[in-house]
N, C-alpha and C positions, 0 to 999 in steps of 0.2 A: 521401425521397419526401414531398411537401405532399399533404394530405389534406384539399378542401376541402368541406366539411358544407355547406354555405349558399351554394346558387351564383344564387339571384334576384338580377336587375339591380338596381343600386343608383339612385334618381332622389335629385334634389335636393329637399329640403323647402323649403317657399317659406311667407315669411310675408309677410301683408297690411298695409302701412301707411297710416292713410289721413290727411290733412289739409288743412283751409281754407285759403286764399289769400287774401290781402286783395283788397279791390276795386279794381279799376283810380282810379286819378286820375283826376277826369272831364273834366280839361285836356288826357287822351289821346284822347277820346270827342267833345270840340269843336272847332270852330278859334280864331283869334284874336277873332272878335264873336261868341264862344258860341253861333254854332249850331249843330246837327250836322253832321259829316262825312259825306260823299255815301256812305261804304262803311265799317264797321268789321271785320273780322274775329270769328266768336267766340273769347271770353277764358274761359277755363275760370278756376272759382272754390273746384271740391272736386275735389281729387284721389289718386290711389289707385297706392302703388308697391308692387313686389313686388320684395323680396328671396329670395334663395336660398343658402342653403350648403349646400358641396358639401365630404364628406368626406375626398375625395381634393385639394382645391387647396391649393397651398401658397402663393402668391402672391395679396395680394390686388388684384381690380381691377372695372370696371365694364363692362358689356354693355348698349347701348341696343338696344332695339328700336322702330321707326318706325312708327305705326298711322295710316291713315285717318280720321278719324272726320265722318259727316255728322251736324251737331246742326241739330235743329228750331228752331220760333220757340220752342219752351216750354222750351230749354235743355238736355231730352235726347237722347243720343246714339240714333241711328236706325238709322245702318247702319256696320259696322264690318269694317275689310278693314289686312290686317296688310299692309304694303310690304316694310318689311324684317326679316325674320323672325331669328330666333339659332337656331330646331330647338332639339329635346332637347325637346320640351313648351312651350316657354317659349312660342312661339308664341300658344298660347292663353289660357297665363297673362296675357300681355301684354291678349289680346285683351278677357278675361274682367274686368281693372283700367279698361282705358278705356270699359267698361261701368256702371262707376259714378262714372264723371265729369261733373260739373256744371257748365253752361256758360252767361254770360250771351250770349246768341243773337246772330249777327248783325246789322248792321244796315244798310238801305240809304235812304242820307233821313231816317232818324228811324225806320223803321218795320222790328221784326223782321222776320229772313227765314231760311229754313233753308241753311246753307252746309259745304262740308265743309273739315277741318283736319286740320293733321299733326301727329301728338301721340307726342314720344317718351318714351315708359316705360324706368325706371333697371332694372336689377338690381343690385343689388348684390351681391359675392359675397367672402364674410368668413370 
C-alpha cells in the first residue's frame, strides 16, 4: 500500500528571460528612393520568454502560445488578448511576458500609429 503525505498539485515553475533585438535594417522601413513605406507593421525590440520545467516530463520539447497584442504610437503594449492559449497557467504567463514587450510603433506614411500584432511566446520545456 503507497502512502502518500504530500498530495498538493504540482505546477510548473517558470522562469523569465528577457532580451534586446537588434534594430530593424532601415532598408526594411524604405523603399527603393528611401522614402517611407505607406504601412509598416510594429517590430518589437525587447522581448520576454518564459520557460517552464515540469518534473514529470521526460521528453524535451517546445509549446508556443499566440498573443494579440495592440501597441500604441509610444511603443507600448495596450491591450493584450491571448488567441491561442496551452491552459495549465501558462495562459497568463504568456499574457503577463508580452506585457513587457517593447515595440518600435507602426507606421503609416512616416507617421506612428497604434496597431495590433500577433506575437508568439516560446515555452520551453527541459
Amino acid at each position: 500500500m503507497t502512502h502518500y503525505t504530500n498530495r498538493y498539485p504540482v505546477y510548473p515553475e517558470v522562469l523569465i528571460t528577457e532580451r534586446d533585438l537588434s534594430p530593424p535594417d532601415i532598408a526594411r522601413l524604405e523603399d527603393k528612393h528611401h522614402n517611407p513605406l505607406s504601412y509598416n507593421e510594429p517590430l518589437p525590440i525587447h522581448t520576454v520568454d518564459a520557460d517552464f520545467s515540469d518534473p514529470f516530463a521526460r521528453h524535451p520539447y517546445v509549446q508556443v502560445a499566440v498573443v494579440t497584442v495592440l501597441v500604441g504610437v509610444d511603443g507600448m503594449p495596450k491591450e493584450i488578448r491571448v488567441t491561442r492559449g496551452l491552459g495549465f497557467g501558462l495562459d497568463k504567463k504568456a499574457a503577463d511576458a508580452v506585457w513587457q514587450y517593447r515595440f518600435l510603433p507602426a507606421t503609416s506614411k512616416g507617421r506612428p500609429e497604434a496597431a495590433r500584432r500577433n506575437v508568439e511566446v516560446p515555452f520551453s520545456l527541459f
